[in-house]
PLY file of the C-alpha trace (Angstrom):
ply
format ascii 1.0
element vertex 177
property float x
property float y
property float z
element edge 176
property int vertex1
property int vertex2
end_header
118.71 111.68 111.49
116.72 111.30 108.23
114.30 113.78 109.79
116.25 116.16 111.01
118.04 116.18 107.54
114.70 116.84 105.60
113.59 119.50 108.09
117.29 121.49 107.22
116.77 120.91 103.53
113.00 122.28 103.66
113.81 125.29 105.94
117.25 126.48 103.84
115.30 125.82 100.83
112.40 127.84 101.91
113.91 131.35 101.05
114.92 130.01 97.51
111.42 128.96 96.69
109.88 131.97 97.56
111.52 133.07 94.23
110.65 130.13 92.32
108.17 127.32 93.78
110.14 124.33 94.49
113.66 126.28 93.41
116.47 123.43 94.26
114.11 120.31 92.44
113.77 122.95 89.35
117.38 123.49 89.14
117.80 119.64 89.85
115.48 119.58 86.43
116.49 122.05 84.30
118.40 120.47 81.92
119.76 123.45 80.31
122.42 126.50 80.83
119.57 128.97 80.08
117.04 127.60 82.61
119.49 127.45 85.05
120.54 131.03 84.76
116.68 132.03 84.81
117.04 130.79 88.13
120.00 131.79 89.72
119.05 135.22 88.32
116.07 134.73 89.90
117.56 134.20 93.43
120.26 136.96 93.66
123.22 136.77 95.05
122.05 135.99 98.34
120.14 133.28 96.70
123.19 131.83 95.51
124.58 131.38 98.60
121.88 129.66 100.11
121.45 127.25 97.18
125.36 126.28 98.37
124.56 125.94 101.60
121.84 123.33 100.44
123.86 121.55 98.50
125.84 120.89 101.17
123.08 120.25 103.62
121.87 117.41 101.00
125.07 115.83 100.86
124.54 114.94 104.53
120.72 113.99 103.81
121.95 111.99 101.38
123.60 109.63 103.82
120.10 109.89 105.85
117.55 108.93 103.57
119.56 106.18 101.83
119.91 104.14 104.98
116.61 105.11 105.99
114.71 104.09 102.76
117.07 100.84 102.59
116.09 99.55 105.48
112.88 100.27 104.89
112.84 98.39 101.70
114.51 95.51 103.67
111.96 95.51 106.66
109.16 95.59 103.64
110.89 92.88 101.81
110.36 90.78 105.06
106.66 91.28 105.39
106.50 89.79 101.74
108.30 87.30 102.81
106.41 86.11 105.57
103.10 86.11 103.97
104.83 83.91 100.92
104.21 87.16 98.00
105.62 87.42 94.86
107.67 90.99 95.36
109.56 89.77 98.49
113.38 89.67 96.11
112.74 93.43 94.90
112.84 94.63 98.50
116.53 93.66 98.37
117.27 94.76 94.98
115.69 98.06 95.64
117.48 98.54 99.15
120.91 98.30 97.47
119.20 100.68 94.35
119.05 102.98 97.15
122.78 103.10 97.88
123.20 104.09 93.86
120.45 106.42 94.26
122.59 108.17 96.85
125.61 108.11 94.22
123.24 109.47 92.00
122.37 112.52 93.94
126.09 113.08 94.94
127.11 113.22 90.81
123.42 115.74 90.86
125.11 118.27 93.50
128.66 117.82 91.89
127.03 119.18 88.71
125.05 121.67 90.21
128.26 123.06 92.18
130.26 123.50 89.15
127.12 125.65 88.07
127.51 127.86 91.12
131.00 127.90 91.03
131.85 128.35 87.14
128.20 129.50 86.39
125.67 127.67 84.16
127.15 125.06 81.62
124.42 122.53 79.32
126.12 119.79 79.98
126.17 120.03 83.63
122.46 121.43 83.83
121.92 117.76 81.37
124.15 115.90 84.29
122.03 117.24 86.90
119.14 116.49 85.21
119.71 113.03 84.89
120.89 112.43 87.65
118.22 113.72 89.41
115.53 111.58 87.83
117.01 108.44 88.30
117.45 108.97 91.51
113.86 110.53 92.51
112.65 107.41 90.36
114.66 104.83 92.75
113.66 106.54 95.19
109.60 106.82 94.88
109.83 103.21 93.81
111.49 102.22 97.20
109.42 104.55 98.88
105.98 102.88 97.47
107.57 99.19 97.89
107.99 100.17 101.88
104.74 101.60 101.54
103.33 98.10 100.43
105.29 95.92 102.74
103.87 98.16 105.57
100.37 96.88 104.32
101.19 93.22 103.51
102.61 93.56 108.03
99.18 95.15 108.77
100.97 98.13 109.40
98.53 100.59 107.94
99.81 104.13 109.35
102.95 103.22 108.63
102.33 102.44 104.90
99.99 105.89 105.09
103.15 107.91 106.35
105.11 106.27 103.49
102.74 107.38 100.87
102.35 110.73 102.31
106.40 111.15 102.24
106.37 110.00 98.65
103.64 112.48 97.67
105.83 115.02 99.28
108.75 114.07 97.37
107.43 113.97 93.96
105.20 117.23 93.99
108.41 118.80 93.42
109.30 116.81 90.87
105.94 116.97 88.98
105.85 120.52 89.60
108.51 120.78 87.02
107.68 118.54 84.11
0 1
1 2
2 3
3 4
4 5
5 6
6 7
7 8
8 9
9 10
10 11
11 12
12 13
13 14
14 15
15 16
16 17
17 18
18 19
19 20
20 21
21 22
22 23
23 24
24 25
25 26
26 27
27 28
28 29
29 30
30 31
31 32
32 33
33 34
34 35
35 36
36 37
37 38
38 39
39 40
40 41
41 42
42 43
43 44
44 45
45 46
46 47
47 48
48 49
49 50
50 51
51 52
52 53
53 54
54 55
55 56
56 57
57 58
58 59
59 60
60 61
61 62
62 63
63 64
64 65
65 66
66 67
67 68
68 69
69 70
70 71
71 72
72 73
73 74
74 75
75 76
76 77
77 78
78 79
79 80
80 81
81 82
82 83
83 84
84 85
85 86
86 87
87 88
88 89
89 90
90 91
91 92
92 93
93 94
94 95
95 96
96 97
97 98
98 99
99 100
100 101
101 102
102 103
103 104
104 105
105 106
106 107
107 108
108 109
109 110
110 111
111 112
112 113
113 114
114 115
115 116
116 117
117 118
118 119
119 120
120 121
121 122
122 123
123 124
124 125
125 126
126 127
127 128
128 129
129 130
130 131
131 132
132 133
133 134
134 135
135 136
136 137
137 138
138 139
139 140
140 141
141 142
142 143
143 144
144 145
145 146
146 147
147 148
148 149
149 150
150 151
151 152
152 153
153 154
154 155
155 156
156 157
157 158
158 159
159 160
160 161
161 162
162 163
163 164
164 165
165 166
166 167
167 168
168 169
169 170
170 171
171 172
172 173
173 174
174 175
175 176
């Protein structure tokens, strides 16, 4: 499910960042009524309607990853566990992180609809924005937990798939800082 989300999000997004590399994480970012505008501006109307349709693609993949990254952090947490280290109680603590990160992104789209609906507004674009990074930065710390506990099972590829998924997800997000 979690991959069959991300593939959706990636392919509807695809048109939009042909106007503007990595075009939903930069609106995710702006932070202000102007750079959102530059933007959707930027996308045209038929721009706009895609960035809706993605918004309510992600509040499916929302669902997805957040069960997918929980568990992860939960299966990680046991590999510290067995092998007696230290980090073994944040697996749990970031698996339920996981479930605000998903509130998180739902108050992110919330904000970014009223944007599309009532066109852009600072305070939403400074919603968003917030938002957004505390949930990317639950998120890539989860990710890079799982990532570890894969190692500490002697599950190399798997940790090496986890990193590679969190590279994925930040480039985006570095991208726009």
């Amino acid at each position: 499910m979690t991959i069959a989300s991300a593939i959706g999000v990636l392919v509807s997004s695809s048109y939009l960042d042909r106007a503007t590399p990595h075009s939903i994480v930069a609106w995710e970012l702006a932070g202000s009524a102007a750079q959102s505008q530059k933007l959707m501006n930027e996308w045209g109307a038929e721009g706009m309607r895609l960035a809706a349709f993605c918004l309510g693609f992600d509040f499916f993949f929302i669902g997805a990853y957040v069960t997918s990254i929980g568990l992860a952090c939960l299966w990680a947490r046991d590999g510290f566990e067995e092998r007696g280290w230290p980090l073994a109680e944040l697996g749990l603590i970031l698996s339920v992180a996981m479930v605000a990160a998903g509130l998180f992104d739902g108050i992110e789209n919330y904000a970014l609809l009223q944007q599309l609906m009532h066109g852009p507004d600072d305070g939403w674009a400074y919603t968003a924005r917030t938002f957004a990074v505390l949930k990317f930065g639950i998120a890539v710390l989860s990710l890079i937990f799982s990532a570890l506990g894969s190692i500490a099972q002697e599950k190399p590829i798997v940790g090496l798939i986890l990193g590679v998924i969190t590279a994925l997800v930040m480039r985006p997000v570095w991208a726009n800082f």
